[in-house]
C-alpha positions, -999 to +999 in steps of 0.1 A: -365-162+201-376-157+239-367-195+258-343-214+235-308-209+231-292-203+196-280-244+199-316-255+208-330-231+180-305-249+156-319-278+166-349-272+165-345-256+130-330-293+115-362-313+128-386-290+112-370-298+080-363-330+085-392-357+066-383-388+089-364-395+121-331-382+133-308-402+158-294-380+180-257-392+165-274-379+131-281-344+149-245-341+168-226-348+135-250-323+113-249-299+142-213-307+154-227-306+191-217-341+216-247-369+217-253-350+253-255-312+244-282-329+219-296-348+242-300-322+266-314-292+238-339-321+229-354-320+268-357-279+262-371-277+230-398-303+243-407-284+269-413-249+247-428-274+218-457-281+247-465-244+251-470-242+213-490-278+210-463-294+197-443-326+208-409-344+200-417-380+194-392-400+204-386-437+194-357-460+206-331-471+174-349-451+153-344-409+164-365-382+171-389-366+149-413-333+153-451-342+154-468-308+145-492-305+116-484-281+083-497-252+101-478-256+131-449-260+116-455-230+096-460-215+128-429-224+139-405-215+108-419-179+114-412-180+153-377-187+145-375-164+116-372-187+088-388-175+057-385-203+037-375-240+047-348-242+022-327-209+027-320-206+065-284-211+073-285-238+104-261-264+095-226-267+090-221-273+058-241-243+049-224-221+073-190-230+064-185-220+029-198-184+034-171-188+062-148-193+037-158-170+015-162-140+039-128-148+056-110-149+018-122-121+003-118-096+034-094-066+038-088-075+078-086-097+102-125-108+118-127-111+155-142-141+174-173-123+183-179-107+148-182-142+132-208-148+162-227-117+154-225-126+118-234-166+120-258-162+143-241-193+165-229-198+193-187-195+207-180-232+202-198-235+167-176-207+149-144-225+164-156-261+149-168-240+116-135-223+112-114-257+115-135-270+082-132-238+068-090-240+072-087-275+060-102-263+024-082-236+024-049-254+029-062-274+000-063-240-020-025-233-007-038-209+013-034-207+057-063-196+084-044-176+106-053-162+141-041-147+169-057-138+203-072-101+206-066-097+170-089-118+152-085-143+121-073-140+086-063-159+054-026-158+046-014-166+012-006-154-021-031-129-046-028-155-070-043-182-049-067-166-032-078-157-064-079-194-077-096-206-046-127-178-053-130-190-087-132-226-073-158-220-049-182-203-072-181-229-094-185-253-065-155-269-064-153-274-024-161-302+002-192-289+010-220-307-005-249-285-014-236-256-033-252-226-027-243-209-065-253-217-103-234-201-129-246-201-164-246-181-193-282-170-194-283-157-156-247-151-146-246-159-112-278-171-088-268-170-051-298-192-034-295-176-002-300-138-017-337-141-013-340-147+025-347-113+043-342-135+079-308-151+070-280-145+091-260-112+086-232-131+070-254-137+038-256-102+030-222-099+029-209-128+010-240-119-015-223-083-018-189-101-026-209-124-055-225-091-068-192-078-079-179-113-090-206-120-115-196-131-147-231-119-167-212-086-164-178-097-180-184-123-209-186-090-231-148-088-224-145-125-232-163-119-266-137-089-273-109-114-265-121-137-288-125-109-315-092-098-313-076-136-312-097-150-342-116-179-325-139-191-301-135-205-266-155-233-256-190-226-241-181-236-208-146-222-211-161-188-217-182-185-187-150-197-164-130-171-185-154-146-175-157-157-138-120-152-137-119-117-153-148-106-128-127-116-102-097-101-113-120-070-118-132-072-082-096-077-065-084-048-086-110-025-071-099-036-039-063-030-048-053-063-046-025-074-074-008-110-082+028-111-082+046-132-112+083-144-115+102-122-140+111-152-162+073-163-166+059-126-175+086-121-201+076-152-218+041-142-218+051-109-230+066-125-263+032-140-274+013-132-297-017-129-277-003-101-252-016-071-274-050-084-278-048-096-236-035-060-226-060-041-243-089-064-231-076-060-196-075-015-190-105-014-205-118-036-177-092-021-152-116+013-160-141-004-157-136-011-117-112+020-114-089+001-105-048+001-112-037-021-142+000-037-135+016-060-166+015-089-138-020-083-143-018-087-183+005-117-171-023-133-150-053-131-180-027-143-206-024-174-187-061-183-182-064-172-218-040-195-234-053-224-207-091-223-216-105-246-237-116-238-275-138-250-300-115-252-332-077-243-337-070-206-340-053-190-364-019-184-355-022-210-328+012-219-302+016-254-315+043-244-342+058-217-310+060-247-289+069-273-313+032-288-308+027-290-346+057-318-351+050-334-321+015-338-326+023-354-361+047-381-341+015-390-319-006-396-349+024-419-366+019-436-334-015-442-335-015-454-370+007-481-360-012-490-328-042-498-349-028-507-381-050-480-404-023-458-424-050-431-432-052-419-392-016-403-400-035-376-416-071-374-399-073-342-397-102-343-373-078-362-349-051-337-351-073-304-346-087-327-315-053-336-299-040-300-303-070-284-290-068-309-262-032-308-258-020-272-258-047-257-232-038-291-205+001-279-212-007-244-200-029-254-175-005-279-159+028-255-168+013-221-150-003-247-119-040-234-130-070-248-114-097-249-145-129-270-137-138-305-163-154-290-192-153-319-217-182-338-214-180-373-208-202-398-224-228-423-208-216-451-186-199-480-208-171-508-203-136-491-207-115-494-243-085-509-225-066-502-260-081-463-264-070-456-229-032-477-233-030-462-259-034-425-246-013-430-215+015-435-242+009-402-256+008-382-230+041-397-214+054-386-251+042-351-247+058-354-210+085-361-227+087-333-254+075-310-231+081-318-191+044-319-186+022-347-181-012-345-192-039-348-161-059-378-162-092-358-167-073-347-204-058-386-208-095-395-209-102-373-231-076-380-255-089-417-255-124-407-264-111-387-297-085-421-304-116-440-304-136-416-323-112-415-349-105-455-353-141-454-357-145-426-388-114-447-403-127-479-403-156-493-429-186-495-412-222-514-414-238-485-419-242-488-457-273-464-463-278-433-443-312-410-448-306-373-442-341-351-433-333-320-437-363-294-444-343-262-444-337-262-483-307-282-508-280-259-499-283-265-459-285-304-470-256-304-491-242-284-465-244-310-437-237-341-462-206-323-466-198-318-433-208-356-427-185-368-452-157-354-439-163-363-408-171-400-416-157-405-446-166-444-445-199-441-435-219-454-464-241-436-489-265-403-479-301-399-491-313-367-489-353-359-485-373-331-472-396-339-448-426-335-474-413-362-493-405-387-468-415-419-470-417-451-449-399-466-478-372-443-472-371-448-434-372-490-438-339-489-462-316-465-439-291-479-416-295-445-397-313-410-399-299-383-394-320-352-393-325-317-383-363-321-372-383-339-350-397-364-374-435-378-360-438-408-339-454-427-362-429-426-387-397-434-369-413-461-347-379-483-338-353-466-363-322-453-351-327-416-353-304-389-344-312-353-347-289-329-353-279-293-360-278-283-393-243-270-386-233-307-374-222-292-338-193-308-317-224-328-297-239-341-328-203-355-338-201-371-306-238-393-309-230-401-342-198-413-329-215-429-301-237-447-326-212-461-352-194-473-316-226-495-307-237-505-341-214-504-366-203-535-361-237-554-362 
């Protein structure tokens, strides 16, 4: 762009996007320029504004701000080559994490004036990039190195540059705005893909993303869970199959992890190594790449770390001694509340084991997973819940030599006070199930009810036809699988649900009895 500098372009850039005033402090943070270099752009860029009928206004204690109308600016965006306002890379924290990216993933070293080339920024801008970039990478257990005439270049293991990838496409990194969704209906969306002006470093961490989208391994994850028995958690199926399309990707490049001897003869013992190794050359073919049993080793880890939706069969708890232990924590928390019958609540003990056994893998191997238990809606803490699941988990420290994160201790305190709350008798005396799907879905879900709240109260069951506001004004609660008309549930305490009774639906109900059941 003939007359302005790449700094006074930046600049310029961040005040056509920016809807009030910018101090120039604001600017020589975002920018990471000193208050002068801004100051002195600001007198440039005004001068090239006035040939295009434009002005910087300018007001004391407040910042600067770009007077130009929607056309001008318009104007302007093309000028500088910005397609969109949204996509063009201009500040740091946008530059840094394709940074990251580019320098993780890359086979060798990257010279000064190649990350120039590829940024689009100036010298001094790649140099204060790069030190953000190193001080998330030595949060990864990884190291920026560099040396002069040679370039720069991550140092560290397979195994956590491998971890750190899967980290920052799930946006786990200090950069605020993340520039990648993952989900199960698209795969992976990187924001930046659209924008034919971008710097050239967007086209090559998009062609990095490409190969590590995990739309195109989840098919592996549903053979996995085939060949185990059981089902992973939504969530935990999509960060499974993140992982494998990384693995996949490394692999093409030759890349391989390296395990101790003692940990991948361990692994090699379980039962799930058949099912893992099988899963693993068909997606070595895949990516023609070489298949090592440190790679088998690697998968069986994330496999036996990732959060399911109900027990397996042939589960670890009995390999690892889970099942007794598990049965001393619920003794436990009979005691602690005094209610005999939470000894044997079976929906507590699936919980705690499905909770407990992928934390102790996660914790034992040093795994990085991402939160995937929801957590409910703001409310005052259960001091005695949360005691009470401290205790535990130093127990299972105990048994085991791991102690349970605090994300998991949280967790475990939600399902103790989930469980106090299906053992206890509650006000709930009448509840009115809607369910228009025929009798045997409706006995169906009663029975799924029932043994989920077994001291709930009494279940009426009524089609939707037959409803009545008879019906409605003697329930406690309703609990249906339709969206009943606003003019018959008015103020009642409804909660819809699936006619499977899902994990979610448990959890309102839950929520409910919490809030109510005491009135």
């Amino acid at each position: 762009m003939e007359g302005l500098t790449i700094r006074q372009r930046n600049l310029l850039q961040f005040l056509l996007e920016a809807e009030q005033p910018v101090s120039t402090a604001e600017l020589a943070a975002e920018l990471r320029l000193t208050p002068r270099q801004v100051s002195y752009g600001l007198k440039q860029i005004e001068s090239w504004l006035a040939e295009q009928g434009c002005r910087l206004s300018a007001k004391p204690g407040i910042g600067v701000m770009l007077e130009a109308s929607a056309g001008q600016r318009q104007a302007l965006r093309k000028a500088l080559g910005m397609s969109s306002p949204s996509r063009y890379v201009h500040t740091a924290d946008q530059r840094q994490p394709l940074l990251a990216l580019l320098l993780l993933t890359a086979n060798e070293p990257f010279i000064l004036q190649q990350l120039q080339q590829l940024t689009d920024v100036s010298r001094s801008t790649v140099l204060a990039d790069l030190e953000g970039v190193e001080a998330w990478l030595q949060s990864q257990h990884l190291g920026l190195a560099r040396r002069r005439n040679y370039g720069f270049w991550v140092e560290g293991s397979e195994f956590h540059r491998r971890q750190a990838l899967a980290a920052w496409v799930w946006g786990h990194t200090p950069w605020p705005n993340t520039m990648v969704r993952v989900s199960h209906q698209e795969g992976l969306t990187f924001e930046l893909s659209a924008d034919p002006e971008a710097p050239p470093i967007v086209g090559h961490v998009q062609a990095v993303l490409r190969r590590c989208d995990p739309a195109h391994t989840l098919r592996y994850v549903a053979e996995l869970e085939a060949g185990l028995g059981g089902r992973f958690s939504d969530d935990g199926a999509l960060f499974l199959a993140l992982i494998l399309a990384i693995q996949g990707y490394r692999l093409s490049a030759r890349h391989y992890v390296s395990l101790a001897a003692e940990s991948l003869e361990r692994l090699r013992q379980m039962p799930i190594w058949p099912v893992v190794e099988k899963t693993g050359r068909r997606l070595a073919w895949t990516v023609a790449g070489e298949w090592r049993s440190e790679e088998s080793g690697y998968l069986a880890m994330y496999v036996l770390a990732t959060p399911r939706n109900e027990r397996w069969p042939g589960d670890l708890e009995t390999h690892l001694a889970f099942d007794s232990l598990v049965s001393q924590l619920m003794q436990r928390v009979a005691g602690a509340y005094g209610l005999s019958g939470l000894a044997h609540d079976s929906t507590l003990r699936d919980g705690l084991l499905l909770h407990l056994i992928p934390a102790y893998f996660r914790r034992h191997f040093d795994l990085w997973l991402p939160p995937m238990t929801p957590t409910p809606g703001p409310r005052a803490p259960r001091t005695t819940e949360h005691r009470l699941a401290y205790e535990l988990a130093l127990e299972v420290h105990n048994h085991t030599g791991v102690m349970i994160p605090a994300d998991e201790i949280e967790n475990i305190a939600m399902l103790l006070e989930a469980a106090y709350i299906r053992e206890r008798p509650t006000a709930a005396r009448q509840i009115l199930v809607v369910c228009p799907s025929g009798m045997a879905t409706a006995q169906l879900l009663v029975a799924r009810l029932k043994a989920r709240f077994p001291h709930m109260g009494a279940f009426v069951v009524r089609s939707l036809r037959h409803l009545s506001p008879y019906d409605l004004d003697n329930a406690d609660l309703v609990i249906t699988t339709v969206t009943l008309p606003e003019s018959l549930v008015g103020q009642r305490d409804v909660i819809q649900v699936h006619p499977w009774l899902l994990s979610e639906d448990i959890h309102r109900i839950t929520q409910w009895l919490h809030t109510h059941g005491q009135k």
